[in-house]
Every structure is written in C-alpha cells, then in structure tokens.
Predicted model as a PDB file, atoms N, CA, C, CB and O in Angstrom, pLDDT in the B-factor column:
MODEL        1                                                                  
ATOM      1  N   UNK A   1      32.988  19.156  36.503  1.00 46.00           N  
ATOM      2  CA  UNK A   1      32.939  17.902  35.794  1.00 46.00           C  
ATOM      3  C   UNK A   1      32.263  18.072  34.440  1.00 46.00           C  
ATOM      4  CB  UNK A   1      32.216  16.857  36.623  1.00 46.00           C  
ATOM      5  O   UNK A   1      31.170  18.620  34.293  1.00 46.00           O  
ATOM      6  N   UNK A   2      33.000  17.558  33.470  1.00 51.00           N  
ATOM      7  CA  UNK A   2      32.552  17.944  32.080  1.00 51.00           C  
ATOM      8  C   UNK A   2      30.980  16.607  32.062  1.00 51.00           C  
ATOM      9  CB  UNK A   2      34.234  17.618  30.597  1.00 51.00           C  
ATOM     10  O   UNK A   2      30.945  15.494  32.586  1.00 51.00           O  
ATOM     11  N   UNK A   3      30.183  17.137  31.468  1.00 56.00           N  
ATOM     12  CA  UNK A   3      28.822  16.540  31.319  1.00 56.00           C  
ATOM     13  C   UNK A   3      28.951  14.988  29.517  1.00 56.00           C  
ATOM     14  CB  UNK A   3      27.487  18.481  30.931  1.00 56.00           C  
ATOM     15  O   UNK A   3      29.036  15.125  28.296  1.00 56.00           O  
ATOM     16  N   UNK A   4      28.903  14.069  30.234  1.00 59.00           N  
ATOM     17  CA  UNK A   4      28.980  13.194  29.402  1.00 59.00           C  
ATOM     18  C   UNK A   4      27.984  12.552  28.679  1.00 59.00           C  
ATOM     19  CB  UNK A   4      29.506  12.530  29.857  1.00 59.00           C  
ATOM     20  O   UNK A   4      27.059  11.996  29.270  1.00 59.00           O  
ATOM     21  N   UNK A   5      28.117  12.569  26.721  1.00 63.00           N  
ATOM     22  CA  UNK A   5      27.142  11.893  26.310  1.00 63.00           C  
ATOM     23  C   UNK A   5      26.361  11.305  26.379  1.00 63.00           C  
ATOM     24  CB  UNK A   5      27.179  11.600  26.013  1.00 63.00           C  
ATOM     25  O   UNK A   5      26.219  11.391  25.159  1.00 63.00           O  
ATOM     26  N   UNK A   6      25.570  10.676  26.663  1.00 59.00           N  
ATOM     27  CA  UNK A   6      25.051   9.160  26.082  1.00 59.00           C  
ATOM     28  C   UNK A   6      25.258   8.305  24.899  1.00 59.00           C  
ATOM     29  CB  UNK A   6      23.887   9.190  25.950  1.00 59.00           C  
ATOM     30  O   UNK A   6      25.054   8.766  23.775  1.00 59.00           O  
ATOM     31  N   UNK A   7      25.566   7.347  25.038  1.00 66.00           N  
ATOM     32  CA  UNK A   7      26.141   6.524  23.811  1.00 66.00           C  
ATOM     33  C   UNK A   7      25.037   6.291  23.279  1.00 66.00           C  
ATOM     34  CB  UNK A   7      26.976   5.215  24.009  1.00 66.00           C  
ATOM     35  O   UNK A   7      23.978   6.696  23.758  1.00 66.00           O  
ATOM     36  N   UNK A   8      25.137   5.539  22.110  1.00 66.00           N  
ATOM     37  CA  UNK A   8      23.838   5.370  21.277  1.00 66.00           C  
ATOM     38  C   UNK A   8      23.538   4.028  22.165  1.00 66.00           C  
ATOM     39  CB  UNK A   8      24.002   5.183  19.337  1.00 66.00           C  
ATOM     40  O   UNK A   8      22.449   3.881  22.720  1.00 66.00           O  
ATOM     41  N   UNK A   9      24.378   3.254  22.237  1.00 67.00           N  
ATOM     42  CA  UNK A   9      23.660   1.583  22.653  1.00 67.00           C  
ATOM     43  C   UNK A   9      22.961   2.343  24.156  1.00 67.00           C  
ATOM     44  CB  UNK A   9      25.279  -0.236  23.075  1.00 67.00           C  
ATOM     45  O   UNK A   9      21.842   1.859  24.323  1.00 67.00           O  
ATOM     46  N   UNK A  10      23.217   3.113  24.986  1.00 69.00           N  
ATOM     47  CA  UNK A  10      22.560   3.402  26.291  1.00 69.00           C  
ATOM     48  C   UNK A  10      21.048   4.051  25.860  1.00 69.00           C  
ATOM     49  CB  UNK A  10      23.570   4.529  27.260  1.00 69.00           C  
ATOM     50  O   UNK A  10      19.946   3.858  26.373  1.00 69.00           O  
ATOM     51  N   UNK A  11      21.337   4.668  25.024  1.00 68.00           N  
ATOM     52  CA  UNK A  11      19.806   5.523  24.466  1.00 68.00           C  
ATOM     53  C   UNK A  11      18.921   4.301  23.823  1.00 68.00           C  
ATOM     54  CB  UNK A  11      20.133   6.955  22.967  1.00 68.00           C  
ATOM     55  O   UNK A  11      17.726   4.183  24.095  1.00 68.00           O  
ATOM     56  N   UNK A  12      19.590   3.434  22.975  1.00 73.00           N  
ATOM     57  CA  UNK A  12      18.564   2.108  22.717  1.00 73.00           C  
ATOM     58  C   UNK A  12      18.487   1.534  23.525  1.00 73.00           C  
ATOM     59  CB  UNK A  12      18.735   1.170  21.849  1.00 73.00           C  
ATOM     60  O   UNK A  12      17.818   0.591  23.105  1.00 73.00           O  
ATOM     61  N   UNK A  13      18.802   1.250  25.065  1.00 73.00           N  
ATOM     62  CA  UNK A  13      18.285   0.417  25.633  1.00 73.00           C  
ATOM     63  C   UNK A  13      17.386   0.944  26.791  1.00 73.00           C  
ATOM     64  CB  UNK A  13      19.214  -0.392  25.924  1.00 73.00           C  
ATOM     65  O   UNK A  13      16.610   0.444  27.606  1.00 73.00           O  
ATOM     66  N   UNK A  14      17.868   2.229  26.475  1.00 81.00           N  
ATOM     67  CA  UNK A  14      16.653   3.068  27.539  1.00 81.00           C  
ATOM     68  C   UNK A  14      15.501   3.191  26.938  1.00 81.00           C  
ATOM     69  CB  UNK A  14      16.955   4.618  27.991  1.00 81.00           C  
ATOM     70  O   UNK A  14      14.594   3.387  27.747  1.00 81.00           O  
ATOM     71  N   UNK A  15      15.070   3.144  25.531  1.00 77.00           N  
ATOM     72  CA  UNK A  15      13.934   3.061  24.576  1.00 77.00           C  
ATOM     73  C   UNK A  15      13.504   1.878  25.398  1.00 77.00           C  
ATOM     74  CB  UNK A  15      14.220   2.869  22.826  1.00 77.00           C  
ATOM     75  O   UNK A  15      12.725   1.708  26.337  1.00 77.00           O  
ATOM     76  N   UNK A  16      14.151   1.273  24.825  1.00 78.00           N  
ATOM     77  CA  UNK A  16      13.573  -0.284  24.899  1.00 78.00           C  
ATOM     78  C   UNK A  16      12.826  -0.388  26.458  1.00 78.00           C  
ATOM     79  CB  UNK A  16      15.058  -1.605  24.741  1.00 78.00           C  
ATOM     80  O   UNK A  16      11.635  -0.615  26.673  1.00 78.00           O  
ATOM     81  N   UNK A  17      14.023  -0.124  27.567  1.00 83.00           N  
ATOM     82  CA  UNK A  17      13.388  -0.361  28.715  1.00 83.00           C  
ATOM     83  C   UNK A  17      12.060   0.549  29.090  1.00 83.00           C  
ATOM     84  CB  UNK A  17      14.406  -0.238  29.685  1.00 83.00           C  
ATOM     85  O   UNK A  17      11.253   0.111  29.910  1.00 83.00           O  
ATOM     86  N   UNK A  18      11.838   2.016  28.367  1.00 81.00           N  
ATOM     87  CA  UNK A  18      10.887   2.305  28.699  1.00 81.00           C  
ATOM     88  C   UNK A  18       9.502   2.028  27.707  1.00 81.00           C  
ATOM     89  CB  UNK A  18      11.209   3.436  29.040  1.00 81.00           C  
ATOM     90  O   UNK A  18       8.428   2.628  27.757  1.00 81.00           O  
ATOM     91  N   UNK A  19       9.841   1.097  26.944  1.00 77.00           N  
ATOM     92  CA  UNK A  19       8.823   0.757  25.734  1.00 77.00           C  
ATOM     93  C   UNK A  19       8.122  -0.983  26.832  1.00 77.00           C  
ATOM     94  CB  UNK A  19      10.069   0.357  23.560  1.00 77.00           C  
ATOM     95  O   UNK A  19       7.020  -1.524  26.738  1.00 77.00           O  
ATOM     96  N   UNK A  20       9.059  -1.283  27.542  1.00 79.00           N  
ATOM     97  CA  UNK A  20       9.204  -2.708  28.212  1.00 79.00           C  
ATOM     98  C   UNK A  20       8.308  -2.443  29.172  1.00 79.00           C  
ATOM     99  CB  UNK A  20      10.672  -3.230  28.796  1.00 79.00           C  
ATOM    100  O   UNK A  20       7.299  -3.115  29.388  1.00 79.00           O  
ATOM    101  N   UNK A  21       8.741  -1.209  29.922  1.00 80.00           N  
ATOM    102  CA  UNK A  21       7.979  -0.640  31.161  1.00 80.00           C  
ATOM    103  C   UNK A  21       6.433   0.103  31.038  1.00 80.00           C  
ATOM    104  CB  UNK A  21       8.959   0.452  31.748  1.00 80.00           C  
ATOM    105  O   UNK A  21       5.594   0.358  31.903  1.00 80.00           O  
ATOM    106  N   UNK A  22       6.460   0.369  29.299  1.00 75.00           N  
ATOM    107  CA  UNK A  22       4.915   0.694  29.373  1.00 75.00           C  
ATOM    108  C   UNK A  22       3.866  -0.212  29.540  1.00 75.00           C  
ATOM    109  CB  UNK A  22       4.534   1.263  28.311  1.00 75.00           C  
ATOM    110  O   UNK A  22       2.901  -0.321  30.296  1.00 75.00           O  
ATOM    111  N   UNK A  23       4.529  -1.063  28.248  1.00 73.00           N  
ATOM    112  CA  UNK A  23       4.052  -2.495  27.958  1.00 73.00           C  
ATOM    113  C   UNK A  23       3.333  -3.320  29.458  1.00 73.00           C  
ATOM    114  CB  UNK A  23       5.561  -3.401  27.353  1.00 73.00           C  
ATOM    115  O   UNK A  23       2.109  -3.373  29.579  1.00 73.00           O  
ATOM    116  N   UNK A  24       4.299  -3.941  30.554  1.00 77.00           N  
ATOM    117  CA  UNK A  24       4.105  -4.428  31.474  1.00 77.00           C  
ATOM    118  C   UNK A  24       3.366  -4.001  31.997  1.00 77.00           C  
ATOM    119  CB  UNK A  24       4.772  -4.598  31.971  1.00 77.00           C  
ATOM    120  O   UNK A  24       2.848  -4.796  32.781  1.00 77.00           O  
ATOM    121  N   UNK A  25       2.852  -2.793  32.012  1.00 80.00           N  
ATOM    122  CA  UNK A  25       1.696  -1.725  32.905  1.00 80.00           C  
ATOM    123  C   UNK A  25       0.466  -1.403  32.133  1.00 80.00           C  
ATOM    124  CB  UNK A  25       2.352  -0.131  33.283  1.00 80.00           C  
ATOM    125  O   UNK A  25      -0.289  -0.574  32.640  1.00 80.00           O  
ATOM    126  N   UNK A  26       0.230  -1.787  31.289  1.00 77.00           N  
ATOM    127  CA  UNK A  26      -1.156  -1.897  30.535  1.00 77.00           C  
ATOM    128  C   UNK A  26      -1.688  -3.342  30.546  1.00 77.00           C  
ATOM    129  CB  UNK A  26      -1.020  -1.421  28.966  1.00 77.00           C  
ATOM    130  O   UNK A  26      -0.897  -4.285  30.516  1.00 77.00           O  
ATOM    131  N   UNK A  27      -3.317  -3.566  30.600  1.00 80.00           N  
ATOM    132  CA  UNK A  27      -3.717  -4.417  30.949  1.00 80.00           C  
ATOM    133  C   UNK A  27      -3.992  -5.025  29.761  1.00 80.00           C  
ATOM    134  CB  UNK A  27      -4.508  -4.238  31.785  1.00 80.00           C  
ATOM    135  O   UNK A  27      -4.339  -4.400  28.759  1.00 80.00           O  
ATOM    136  N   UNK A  28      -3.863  -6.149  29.810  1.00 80.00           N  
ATOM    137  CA  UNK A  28      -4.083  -7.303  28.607  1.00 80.00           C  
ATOM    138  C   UNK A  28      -5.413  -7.245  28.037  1.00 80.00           C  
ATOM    139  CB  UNK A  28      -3.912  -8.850  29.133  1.00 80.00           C  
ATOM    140  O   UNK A  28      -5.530  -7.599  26.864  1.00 80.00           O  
ATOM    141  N   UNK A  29      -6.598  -6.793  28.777  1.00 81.00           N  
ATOM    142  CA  UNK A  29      -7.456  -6.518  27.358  1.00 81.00           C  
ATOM    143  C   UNK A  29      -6.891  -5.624  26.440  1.00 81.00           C  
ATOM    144  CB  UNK A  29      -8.842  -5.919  27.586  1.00 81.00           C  
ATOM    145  O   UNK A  29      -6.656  -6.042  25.306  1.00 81.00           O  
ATOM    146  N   UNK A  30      -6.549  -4.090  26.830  1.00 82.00           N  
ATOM    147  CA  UNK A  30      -6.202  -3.252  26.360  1.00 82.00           C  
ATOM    148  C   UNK A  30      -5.318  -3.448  25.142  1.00 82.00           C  
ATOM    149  CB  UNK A  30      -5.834  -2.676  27.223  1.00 82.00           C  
ATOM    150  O   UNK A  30      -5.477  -2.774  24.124  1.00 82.00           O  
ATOM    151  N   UNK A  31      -4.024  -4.744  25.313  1.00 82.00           N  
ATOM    152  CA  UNK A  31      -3.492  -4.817  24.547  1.00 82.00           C  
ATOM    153  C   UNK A  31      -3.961  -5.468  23.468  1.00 82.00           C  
ATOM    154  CB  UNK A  31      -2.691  -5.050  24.918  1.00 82.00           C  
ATOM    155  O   UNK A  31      -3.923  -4.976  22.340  1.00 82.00           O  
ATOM    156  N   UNK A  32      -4.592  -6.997  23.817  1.00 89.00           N  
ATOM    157  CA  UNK A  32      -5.550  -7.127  23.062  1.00 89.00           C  
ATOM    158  C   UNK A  32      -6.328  -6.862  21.939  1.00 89.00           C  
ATOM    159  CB  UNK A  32      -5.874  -7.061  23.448  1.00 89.00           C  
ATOM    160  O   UNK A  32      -6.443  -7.383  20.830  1.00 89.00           O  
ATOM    161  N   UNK A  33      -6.892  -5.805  22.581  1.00 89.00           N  
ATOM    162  CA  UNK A  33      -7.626  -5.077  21.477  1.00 89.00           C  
ATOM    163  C   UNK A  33      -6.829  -4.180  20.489  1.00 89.00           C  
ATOM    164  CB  UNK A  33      -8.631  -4.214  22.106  1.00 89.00           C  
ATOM    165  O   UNK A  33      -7.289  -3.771  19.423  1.00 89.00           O  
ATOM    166  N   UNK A  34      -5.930  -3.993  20.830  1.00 90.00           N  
ATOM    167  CA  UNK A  34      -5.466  -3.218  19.886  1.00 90.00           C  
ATOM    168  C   UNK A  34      -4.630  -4.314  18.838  1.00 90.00           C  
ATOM    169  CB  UNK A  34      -4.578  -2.009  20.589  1.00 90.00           C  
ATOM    170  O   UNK A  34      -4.530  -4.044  17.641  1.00 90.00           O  
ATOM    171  N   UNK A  35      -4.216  -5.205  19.246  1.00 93.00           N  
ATOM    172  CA  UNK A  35      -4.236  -6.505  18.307  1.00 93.00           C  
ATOM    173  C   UNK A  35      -5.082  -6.952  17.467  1.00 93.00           C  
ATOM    174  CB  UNK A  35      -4.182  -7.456  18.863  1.00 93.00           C  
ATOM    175  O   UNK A  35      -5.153  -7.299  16.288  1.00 93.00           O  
ATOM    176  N   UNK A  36      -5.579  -6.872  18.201  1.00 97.00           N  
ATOM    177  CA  UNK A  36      -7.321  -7.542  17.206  1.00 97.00           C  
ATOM    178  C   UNK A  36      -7.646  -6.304  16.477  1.00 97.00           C  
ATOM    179  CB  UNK A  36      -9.138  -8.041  18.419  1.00 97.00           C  
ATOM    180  O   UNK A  36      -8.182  -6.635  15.419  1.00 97.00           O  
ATOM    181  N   UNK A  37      -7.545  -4.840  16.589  1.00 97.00           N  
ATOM    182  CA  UNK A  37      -7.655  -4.124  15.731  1.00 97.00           C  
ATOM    183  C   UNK A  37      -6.539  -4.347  14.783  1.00 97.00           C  
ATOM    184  CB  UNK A  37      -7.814  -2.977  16.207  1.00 97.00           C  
ATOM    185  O   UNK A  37      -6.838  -4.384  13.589  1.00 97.00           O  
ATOM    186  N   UNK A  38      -5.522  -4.475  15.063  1.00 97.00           N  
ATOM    187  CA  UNK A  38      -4.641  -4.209  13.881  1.00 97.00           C  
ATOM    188  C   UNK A  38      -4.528  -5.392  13.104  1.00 97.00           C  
ATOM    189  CB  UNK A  38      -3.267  -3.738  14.255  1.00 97.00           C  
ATOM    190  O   UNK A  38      -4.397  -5.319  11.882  1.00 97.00           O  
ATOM    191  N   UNK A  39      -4.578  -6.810  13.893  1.00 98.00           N  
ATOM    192  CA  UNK A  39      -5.243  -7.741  13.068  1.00 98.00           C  
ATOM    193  C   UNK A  39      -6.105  -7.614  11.749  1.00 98.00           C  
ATOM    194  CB  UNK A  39      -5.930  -8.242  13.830  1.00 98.00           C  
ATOM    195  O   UNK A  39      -5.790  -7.956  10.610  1.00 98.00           O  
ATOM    196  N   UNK A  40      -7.558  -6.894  12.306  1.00 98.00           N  
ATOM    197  CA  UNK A  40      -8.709  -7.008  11.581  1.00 98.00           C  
ATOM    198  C   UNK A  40      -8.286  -5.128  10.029  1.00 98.00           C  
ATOM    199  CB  UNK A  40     -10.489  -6.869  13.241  1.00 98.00           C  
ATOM    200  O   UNK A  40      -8.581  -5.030   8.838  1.00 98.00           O  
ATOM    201  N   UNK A  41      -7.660  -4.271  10.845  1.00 98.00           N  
ATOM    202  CA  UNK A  41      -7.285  -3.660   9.522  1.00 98.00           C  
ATOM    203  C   UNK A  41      -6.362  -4.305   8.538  1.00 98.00           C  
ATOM    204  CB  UNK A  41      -6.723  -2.468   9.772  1.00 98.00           C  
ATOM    205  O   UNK A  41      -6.451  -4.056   7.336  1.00 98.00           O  
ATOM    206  N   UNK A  42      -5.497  -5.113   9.019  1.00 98.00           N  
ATOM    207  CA  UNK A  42      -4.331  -5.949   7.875  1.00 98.00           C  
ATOM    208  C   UNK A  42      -5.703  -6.639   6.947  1.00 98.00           C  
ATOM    209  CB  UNK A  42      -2.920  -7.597   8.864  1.00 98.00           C  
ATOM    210  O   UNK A  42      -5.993  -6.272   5.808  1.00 98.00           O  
ATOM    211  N   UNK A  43      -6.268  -7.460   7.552  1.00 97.00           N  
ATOM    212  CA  UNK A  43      -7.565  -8.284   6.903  1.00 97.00           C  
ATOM    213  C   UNK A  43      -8.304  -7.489   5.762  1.00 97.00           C  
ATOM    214  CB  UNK A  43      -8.750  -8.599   8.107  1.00 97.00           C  
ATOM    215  O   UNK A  43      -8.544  -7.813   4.599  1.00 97.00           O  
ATOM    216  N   UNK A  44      -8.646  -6.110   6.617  1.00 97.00           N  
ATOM    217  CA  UNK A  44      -9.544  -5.268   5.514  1.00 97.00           C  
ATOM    218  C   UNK A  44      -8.723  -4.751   4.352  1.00 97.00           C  
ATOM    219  CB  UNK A  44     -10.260  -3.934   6.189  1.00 97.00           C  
ATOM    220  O   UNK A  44      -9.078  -4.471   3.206  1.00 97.00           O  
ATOM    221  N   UNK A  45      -7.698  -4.701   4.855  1.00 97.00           N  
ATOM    222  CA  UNK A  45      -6.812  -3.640   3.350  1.00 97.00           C  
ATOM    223  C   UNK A  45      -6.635  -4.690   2.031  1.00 97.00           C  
ATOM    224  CB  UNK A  45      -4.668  -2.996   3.859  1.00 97.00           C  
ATOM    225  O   UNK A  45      -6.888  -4.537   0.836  1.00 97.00           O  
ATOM    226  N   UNK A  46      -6.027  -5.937   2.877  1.00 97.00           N  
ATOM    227  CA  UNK A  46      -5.731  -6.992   1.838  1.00 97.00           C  
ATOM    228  C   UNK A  46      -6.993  -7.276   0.979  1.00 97.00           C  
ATOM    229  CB  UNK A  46      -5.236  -8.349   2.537  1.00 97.00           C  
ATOM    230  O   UNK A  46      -7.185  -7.271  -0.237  1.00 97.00           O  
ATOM    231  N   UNK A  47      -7.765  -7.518   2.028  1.00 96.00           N  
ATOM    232  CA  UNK A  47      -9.258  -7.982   0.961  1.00 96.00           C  
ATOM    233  C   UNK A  47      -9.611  -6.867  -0.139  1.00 96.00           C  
ATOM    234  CB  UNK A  47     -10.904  -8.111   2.014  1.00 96.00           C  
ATOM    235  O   UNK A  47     -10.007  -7.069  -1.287  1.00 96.00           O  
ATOM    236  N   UNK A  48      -9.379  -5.689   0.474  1.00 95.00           N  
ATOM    237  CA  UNK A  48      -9.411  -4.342  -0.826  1.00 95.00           C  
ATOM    238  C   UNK A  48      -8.509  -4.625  -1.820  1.00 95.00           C  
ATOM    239  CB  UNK A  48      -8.922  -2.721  -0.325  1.00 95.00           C  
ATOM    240  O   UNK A  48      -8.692  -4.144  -2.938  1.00 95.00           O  
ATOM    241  N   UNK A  49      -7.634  -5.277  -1.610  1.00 95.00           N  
ATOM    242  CA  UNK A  49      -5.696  -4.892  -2.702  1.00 95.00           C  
ATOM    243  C   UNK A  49      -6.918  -6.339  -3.719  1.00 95.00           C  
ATOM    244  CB  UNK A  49      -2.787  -5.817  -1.413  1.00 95.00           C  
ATOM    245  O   UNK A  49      -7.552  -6.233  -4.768  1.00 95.00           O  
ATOM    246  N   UNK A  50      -6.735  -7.648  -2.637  1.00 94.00           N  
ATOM    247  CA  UNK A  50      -7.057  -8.473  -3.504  1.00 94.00           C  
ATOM    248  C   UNK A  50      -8.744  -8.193  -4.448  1.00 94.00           C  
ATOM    249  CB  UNK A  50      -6.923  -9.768  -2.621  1.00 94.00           C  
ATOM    250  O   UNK A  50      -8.909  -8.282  -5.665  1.00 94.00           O  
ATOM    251  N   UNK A  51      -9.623  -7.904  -3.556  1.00 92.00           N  
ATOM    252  CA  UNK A  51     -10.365  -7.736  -4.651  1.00 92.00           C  
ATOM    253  C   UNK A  51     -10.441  -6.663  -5.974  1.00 92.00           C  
ATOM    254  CB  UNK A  51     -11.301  -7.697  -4.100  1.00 92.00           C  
ATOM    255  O   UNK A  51     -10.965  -6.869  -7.069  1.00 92.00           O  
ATOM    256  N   UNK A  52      -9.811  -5.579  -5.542  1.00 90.00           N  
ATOM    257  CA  UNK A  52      -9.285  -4.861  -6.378  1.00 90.00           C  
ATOM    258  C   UNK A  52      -8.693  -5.246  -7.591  1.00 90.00           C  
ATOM    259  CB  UNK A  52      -8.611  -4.327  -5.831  1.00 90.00           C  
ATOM    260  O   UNK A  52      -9.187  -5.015  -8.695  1.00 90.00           O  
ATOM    261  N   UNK A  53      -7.600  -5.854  -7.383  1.00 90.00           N  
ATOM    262  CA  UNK A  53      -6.947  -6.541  -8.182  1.00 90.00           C  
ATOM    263  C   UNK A  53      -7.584  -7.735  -9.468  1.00 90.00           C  
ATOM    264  CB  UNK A  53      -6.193  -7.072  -7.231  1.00 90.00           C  
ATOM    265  O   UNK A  53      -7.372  -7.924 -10.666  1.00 90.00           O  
ATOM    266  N   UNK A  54      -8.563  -8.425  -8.262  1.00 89.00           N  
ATOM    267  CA  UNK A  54      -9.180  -9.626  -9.557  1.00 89.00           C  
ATOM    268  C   UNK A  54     -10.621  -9.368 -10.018  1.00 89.00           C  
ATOM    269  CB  UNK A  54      -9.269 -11.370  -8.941  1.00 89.00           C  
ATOM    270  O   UNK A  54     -11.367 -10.225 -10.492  1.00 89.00           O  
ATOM    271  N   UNK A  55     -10.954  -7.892  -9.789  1.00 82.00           N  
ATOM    272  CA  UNK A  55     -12.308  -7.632 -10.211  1.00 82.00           C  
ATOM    273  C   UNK A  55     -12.354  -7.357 -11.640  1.00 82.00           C  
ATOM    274  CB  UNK A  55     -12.903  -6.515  -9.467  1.00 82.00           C  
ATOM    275  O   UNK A  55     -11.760  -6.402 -12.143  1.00 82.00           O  
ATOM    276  N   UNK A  56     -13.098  -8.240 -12.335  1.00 77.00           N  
ATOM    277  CA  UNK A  56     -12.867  -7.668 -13.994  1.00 77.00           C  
ATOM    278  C   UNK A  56     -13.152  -6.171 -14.765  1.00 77.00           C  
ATOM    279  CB  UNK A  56     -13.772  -8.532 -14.816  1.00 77.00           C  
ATOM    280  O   UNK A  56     -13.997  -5.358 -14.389  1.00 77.00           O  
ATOM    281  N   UNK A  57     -12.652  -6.080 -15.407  1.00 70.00           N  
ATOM    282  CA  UNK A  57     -12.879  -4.609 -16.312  1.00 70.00           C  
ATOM    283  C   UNK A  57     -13.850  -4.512 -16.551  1.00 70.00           C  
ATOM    284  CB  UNK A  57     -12.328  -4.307 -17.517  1.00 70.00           C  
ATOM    285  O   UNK A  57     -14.533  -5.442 -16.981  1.00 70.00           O  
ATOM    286  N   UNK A  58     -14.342  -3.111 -16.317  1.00 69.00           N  
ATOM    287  CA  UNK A  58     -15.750  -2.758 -17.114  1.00 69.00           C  
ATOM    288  C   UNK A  58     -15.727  -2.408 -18.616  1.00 69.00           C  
ATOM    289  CB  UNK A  58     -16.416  -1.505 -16.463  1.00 69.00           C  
ATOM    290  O   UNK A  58     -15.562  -1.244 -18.980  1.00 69.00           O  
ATOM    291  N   UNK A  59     -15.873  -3.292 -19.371  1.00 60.00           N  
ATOM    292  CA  UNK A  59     -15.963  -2.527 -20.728  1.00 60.00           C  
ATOM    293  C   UNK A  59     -16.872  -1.514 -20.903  1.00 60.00           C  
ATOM    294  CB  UNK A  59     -16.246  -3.350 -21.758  1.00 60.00           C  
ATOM    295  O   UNK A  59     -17.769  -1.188 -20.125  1.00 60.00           O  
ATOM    296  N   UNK A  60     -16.578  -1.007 -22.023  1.00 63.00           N  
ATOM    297  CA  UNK A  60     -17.326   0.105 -22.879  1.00 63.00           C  
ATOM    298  C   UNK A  60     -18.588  -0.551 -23.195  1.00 63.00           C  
ATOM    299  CB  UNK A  60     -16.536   0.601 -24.298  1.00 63.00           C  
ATOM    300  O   UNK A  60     -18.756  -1.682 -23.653  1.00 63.00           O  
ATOM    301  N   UNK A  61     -19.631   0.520 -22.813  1.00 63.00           N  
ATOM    302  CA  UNK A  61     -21.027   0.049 -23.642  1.00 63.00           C  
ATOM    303  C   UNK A  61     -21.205   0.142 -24.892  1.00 63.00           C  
ATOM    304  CB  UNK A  61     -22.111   0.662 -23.312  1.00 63.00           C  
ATOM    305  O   UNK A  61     -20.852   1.098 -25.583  1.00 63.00           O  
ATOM    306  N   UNK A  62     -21.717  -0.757 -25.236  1.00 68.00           N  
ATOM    307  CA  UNK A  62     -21.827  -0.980 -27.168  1.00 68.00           C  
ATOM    308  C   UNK A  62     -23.176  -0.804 -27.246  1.00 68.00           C  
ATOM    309  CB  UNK A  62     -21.367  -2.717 -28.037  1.00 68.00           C  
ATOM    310  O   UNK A  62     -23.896  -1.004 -26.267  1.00 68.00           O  
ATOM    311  N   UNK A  63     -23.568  -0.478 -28.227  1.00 64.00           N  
ATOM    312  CA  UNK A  63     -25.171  -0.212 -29.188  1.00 64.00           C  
ATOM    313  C   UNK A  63     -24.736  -1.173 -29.690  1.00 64.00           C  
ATOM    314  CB  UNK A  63     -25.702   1.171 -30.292  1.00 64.00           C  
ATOM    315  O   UNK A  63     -23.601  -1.366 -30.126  1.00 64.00           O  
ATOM    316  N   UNK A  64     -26.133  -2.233 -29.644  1.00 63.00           N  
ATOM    317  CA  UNK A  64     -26.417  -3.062 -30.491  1.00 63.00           C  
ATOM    318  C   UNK A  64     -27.418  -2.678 -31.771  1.00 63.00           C  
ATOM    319  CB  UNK A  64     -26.846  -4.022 -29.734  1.00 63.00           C  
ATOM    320  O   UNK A  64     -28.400  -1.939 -31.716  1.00 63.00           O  
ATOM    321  N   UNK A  65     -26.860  -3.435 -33.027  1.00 64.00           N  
ATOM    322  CA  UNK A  65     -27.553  -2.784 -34.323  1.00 64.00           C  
ATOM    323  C   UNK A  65     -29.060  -2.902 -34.136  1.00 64.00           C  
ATOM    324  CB  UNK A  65     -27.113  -3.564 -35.781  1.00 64.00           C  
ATOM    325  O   UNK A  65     -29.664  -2.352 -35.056  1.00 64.00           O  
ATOM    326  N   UNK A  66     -30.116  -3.650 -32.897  1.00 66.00           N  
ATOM    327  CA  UNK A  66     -31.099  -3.460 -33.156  1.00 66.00           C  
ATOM    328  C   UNK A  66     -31.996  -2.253 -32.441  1.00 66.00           C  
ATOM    329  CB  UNK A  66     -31.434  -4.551 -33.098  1.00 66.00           C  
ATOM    330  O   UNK A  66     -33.200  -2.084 -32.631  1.00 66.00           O  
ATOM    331  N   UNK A  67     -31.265  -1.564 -31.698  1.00 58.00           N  
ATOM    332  CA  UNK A  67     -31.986  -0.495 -31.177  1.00 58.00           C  
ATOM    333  C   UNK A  67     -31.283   0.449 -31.725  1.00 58.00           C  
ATOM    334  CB  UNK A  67     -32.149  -0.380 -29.750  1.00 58.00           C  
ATOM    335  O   UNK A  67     -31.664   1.535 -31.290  1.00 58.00           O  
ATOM    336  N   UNK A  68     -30.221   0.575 -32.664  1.00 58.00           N  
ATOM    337  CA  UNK A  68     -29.977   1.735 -33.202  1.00 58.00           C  
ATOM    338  C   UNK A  68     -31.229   2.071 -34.292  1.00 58.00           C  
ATOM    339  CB  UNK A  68     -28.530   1.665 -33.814  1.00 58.00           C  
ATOM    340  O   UNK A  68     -31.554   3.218 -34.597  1.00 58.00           O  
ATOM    341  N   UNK A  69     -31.819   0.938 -34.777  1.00 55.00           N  
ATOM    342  CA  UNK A  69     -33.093   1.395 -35.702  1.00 55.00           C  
ATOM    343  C   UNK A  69     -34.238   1.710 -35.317  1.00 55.00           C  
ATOM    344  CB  UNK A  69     -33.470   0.581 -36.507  1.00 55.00           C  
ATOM    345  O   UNK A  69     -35.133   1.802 -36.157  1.00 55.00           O  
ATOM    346  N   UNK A  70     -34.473   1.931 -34.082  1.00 54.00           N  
ATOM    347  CA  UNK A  70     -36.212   2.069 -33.208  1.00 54.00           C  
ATOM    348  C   UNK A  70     -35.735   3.517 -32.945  1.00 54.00           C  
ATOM    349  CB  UNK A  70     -36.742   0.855 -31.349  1.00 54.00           C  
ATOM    350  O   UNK A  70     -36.458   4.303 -32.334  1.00 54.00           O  
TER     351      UNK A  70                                                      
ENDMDL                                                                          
END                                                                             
C-alpha cells in the first residue's frame, strides 16, 4: 500500500487540536499568569515608545556671557 500524504487542512487541524489539547490541560492560574505577564510587558514597552517619543530634546549647553569673564 502506497503511504499517503497528509493534506495541509489535516496538518492544520491536527495543530490546532493539539494546541486545544494542551491548552485544556494546564491549569488556569498558570494560564493566567502568563496573561498578566504578557499583559503587563505590552504596558511596559508602550510606556517606553510613548515616553520616548514625547520626552523633549536636550539642547546644547550654552556659556553664558557672564561666566565667560570670571
């Protein structure tokens, strides 16, 4: 008997079912937390992009003409 492929739609749904079957077998803190972690890194990066973004320029330091004469 010649040995037959797998189709692609059978290989995606065997992903799926064994992505389904991990899922169901880990305990809800567990998942949880890893929510709330990935939650709280989305939070941290953005707050970096945004403050990044609206923090003003440092200008150049200037000498003022009265301590150039002391």
């Amino acid at each position: 008997m010649a040995e037959q492929q797998p189709s692609e739609i059978h290989v995606n749904v065997n992903v799926w079912k064994r992505w389904d079957d991990w899922l169901s077998r880990q305990d809800a803190w567990a998942v949880l937390l890893i929510v709330t972690s990935l939650v709280a890194m989305a939070g941290i990066g953005t707050y970096l992009l945004v403050s990044a973004a609206v923090r003003p320029t440092s200008a150049p330091l200037t000498v003022s003409p009265q301590s150039q004469g002391r």
